[in-house]
N, C-alpha and C positions, 0 to 999 in steps of 0.2 A: 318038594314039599311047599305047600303054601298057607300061610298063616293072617287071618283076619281078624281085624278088632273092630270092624268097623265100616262106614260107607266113603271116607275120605280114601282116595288113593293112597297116602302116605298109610295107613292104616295095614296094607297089602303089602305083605315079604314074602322074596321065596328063595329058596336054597335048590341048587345042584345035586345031583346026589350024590358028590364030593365032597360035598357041606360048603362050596363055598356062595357066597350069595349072589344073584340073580338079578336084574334090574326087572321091578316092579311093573307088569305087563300096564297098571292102569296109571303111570308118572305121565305118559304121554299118549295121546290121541292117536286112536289107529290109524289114522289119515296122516298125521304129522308125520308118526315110524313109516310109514307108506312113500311118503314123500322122500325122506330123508334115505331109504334106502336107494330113490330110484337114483337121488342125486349122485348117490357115492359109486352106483355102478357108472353111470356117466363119469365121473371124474377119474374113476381107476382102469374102466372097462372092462368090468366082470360083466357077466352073465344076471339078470334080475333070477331072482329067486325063483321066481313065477315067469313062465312062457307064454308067448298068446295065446297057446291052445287049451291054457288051463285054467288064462283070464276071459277066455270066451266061452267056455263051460263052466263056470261060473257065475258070467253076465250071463248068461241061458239060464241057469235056476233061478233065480235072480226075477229077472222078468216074467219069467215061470208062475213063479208063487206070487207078484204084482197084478199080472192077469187073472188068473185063479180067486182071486182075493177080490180083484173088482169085479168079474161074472159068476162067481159061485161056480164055476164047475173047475173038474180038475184039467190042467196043462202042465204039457211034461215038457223038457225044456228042449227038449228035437222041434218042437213045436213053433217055437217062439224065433225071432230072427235079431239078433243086435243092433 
């Protein structure tokens, strides 16, 4: 569940469906949580969340819809190279 009051982060809670509470997806920058995750798998040696094959299909849409955007026509992201 998630409950807003507003446009400040702090404004945003959310609950598990446990009911127990959640850390607010907007306290921190997706880049920061991004950052902080890669660290911790470097420092415990897990596995990232995300594999190259899924951060390079990704940066595919990505560029995808950057080109598309600048030539007006559509590119689909087999198209496009990283």
């Amino acid at each position: 569940m998630v409950e807003h009051e507003g446009v400040a982060p702090s404004a945003v809670r959310t609950w598990t469906a446990d009911g127990a509470r959640a850390e607010p997806a907007l306290e921190r920058s997706p880049h920061q949580r991004e950052l902080e995750a890669f660290l911790s798998c470097l420092e415990t040696g897990r596995e990232p969340p995300v594999g190259p094959a899924a951060a390079t299909a990704s940066l595919r849409v990505a560029l995808a819809a950057e080109q598309s955007a600048t030539t007006g026509d559509p590119v689909a992201p087999a198209e496009v190279t990283p």
